[in-house]
ZATI-783228 format. One line per 10 residues: number of its first residue (from 1); for each residue x, y, z of C-alpha. Coordinates in pm, whole numbers. Example, Ala and Ser with C-alpha at 12.3 -4.5 7.8 and 13.67 -1.06 7.14 Angstrom:
residues 2
1	1230:-450:780  1367:-106:714
end
This chain:
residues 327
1	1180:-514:2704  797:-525:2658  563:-366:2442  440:-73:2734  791:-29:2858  887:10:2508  613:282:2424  720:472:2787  1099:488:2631  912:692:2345
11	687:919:2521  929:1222:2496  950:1181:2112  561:1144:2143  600:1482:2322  796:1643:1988  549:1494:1757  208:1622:1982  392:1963:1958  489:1989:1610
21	142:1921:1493  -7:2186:1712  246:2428:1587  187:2315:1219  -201:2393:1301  -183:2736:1469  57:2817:1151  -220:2716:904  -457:2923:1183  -288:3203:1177
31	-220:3236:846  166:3188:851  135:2876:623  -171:2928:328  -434:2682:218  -502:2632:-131  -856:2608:-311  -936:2291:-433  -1100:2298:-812  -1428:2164:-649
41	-1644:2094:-411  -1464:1874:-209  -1495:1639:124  -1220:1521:291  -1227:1179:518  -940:1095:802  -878:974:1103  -694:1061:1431  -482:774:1484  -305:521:1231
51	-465:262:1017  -761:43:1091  -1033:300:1131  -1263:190:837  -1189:516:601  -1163:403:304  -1493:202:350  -1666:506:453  -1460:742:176  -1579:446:-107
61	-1941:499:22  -1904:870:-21  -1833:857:-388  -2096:595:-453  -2304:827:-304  -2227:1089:-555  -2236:807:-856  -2587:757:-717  -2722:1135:-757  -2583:1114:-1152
71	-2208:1264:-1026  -1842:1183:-1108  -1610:1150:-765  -1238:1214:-838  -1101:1008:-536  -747:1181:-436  -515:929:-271  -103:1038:-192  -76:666:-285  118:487:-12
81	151:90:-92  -96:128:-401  -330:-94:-278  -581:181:-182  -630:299:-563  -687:-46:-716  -1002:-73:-435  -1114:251:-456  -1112:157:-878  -1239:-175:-834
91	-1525:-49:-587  -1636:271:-774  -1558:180:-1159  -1750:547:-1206  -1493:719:-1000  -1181:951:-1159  -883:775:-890  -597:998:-887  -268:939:-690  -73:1226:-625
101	78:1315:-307  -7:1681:-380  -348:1659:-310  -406:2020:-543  -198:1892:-805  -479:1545:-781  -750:1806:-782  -657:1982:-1097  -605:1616:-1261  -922:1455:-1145
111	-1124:1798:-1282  -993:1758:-1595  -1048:1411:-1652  -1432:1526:-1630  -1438:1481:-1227  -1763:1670:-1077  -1669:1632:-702  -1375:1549:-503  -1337:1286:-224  -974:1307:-33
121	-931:989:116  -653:975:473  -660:1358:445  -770:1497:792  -420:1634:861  -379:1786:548  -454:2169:612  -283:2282:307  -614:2205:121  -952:2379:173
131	-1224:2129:190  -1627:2254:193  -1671:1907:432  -1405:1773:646  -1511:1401:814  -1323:1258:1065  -1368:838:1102  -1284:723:1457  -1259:352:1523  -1439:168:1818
141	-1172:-62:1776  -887:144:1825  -993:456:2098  -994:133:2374  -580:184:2283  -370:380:2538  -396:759:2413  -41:849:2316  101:1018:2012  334:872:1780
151	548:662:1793  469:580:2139  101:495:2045  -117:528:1773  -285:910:1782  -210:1143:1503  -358:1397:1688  -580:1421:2010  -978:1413:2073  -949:1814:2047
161	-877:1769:1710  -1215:1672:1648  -1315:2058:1655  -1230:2105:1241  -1483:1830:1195  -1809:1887:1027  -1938:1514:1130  -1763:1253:1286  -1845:897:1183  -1767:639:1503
171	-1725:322:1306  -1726:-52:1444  -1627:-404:1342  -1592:-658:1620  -1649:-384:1858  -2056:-392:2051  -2319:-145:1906  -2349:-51:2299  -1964:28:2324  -1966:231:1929
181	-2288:417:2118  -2090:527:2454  -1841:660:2178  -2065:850:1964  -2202:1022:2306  -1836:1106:2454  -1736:1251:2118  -2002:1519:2092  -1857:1729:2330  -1549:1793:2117
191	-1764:1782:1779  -1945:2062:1660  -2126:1873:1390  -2385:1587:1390  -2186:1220:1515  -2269:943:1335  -2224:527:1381  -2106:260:1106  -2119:-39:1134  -1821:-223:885
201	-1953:-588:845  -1873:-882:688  -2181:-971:497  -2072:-1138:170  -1760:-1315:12  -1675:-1297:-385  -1416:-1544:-525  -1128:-1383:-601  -1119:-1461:-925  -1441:-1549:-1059
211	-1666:-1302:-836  -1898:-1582:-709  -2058:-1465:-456  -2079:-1668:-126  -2291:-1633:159  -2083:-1613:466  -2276:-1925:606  -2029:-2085:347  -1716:-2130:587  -1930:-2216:920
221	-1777:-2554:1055  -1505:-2512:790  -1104:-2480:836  -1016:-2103:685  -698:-1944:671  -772:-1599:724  -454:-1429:513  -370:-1055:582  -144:-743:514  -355:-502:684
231	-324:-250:955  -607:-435:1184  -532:-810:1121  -720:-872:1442  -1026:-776:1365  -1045:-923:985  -980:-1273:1209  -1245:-1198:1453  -1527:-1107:1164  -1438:-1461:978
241	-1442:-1623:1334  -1783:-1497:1376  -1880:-1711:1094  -1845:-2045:1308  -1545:-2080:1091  -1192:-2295:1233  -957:-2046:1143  -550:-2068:1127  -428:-1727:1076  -149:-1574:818
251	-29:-1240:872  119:-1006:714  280:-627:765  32:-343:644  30:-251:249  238:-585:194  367:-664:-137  328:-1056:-216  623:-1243:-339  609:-1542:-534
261	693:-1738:-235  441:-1588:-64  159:-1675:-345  292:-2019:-336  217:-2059:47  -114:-1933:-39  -188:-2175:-280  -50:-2444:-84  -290:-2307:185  -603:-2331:-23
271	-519:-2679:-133  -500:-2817:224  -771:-2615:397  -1110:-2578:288  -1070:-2156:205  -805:-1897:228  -1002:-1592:308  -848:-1281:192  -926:-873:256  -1029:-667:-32
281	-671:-461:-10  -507:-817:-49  -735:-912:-340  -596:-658:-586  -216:-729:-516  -322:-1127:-545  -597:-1154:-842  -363:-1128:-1157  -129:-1383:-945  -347:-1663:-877
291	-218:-1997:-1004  -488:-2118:-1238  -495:-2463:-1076  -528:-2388:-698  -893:-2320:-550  -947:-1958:-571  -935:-1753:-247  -1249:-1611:-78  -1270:-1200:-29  -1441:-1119:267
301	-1653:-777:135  -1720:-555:468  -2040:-335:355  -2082:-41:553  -2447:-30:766  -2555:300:929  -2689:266:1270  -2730:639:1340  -2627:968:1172  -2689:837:807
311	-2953:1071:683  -2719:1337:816  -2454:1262:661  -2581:1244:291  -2777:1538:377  -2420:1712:477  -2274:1569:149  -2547:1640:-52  -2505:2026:35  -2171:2046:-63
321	-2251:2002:-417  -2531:2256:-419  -2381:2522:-197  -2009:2473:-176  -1819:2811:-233  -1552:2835:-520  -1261:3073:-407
end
């Protein structure tokens, strides 16, 4: 059986799943299911279909954001794999990271550890929150996917759900600036808010040990395994292709936890090639792991450029600090 007569096999559970989230919204709508008040201001980052999208790029650039006007971000996370929290923590060292599948519960913790904002990170579909900025992150990458709900593909929820967005951020990775513009321009018609365009590049790589940092002219004409447990692989191969680099590729299921065997082929790896190149998510499960004798592996850093729509965001975010209602 292939992989599209598979997916067709699972359209009528796609069917259950499309109408059990429209049911769970018109409850929240309607009032039959209640929304809590978060402790403060708050913003709230998702996406519409699963993994891959760039959100926690975009939700780490939030909080820095706030860290830059003189802020504290609590950064709520329900905490799935754990790798999530050790970047968010490595990335903003400012930031109050709390992992709590009750995102309220998270709220209350991250205020009282001296938190002066709140960023909810893979939250979109959580209406049982009240958020004073809701931001939904929708991949150039992934939207060229056939648009099916779960299982049968990979939407959460549909284009319409775009309508409880304040902004919409189109991001990009291997994906043209031409083909993240067409995007942008289809999505305003569902968005009320302004639509802005990311670009998630690969600009610099840090040892993963020592933090050296490496321009990415470093692996051009060099052989690079690219090692990942991520829910895009393909595109973390293409960005270290783009470097000129000979790459052999190790793979990985998302939010994987490395065995020893797994560190040892790794090793092994870095030994016989001239880098392993690893993701950031990756780097946190492998950094206290690292034999001490092997070359240390490369961590491709993707730093977020705006191409359109960034002055509009931080103006966005920088109003829900000065005007955001307490209920």
């Amino acid at each position: 059986m292939d992989a599209r007569t598979a997916r067709l096999a699972l359209l009528p559970v796609s069917g259950l799943w499309s109408g059990a989230m429209e049911v769970r919204r018109q409850a929240y709508q309607r009032g039959w299911l209640k929304s809590a008040a978060l402790p403060l201001p708050s913003v709230a980052i998702g996406n519409l279909t699963v993994g891959g999208s760039g959100k926690t790029p975009v939700a780490i650039w939030v909080a820095r954001h706030y860290v830059a006007r003189g802020l504290i971000p609590g950064i709520l996370l329900r905490g799935y794999g754990g790798d999530e929290a050790l970047v968010h923590q490595e990335s903003v060292p400012e930031a109050r990271v709390v992992v709590d599948p009750d995102r309220l519960a998270g709220g209350v913790a991250a205020a009282a550890s001296g938190a002066d904002v709140l960023v909810l990170d893979d939250a979109y579909q959580r209406l049982d929150v009240r958020r004073d900025l809701n931001i939904a992150v929708v991949s150039a990458e992934t939207t060229r996917a056939v648009r099916w709900a779960l299982p049968a593909g990979p939407w959460r929820e549909g284009l319409s759900a775009l309508a409880r967005a304040d902004v919409v951020i189109v991001t990009r990775k291997r994906a043209t600036a031409d083909a993240a513009a067409m995007l942008a321009a289809e999505l305003t018609d569902w968005v009320p808010g302004p639509v802005a365009i990311a670009h998630l590049g690969l600009r610099r790589l840090t040892g993963l040990v020592s933090g050296t940092c490496h321009d990415v002219s470093t692996l051009a004409g060099k052989r690079v395994v690219a090692a990942s447990g991520i829910a895009d692989p393909d595109a973390f191969v293409a960005q270290i292709k783009a470097t000129g680099a000979q790459v052999q590729v190790a793979t990985w299921r998302d939010h994987h936890e490395y065995q020893a065997t797994d560190v040892a082929w790794l090793a092994h790896a870095a030994r016989r090639a001239d880098f392993v190149a690893v993701t950031q998510k990756d780097a946190v499960k492998l950094r206290d792991r690292w034999p001490a004798m092997a070359p240390e592996p490369l961590v491709a850093v993707l730093d977020l450029e705006w191409e359109s729509g960034g002055p509009a965001l931080a103006a966005a975010l920088d109003a829900v600090v000065t005007t955001a209602p307490r209920v």
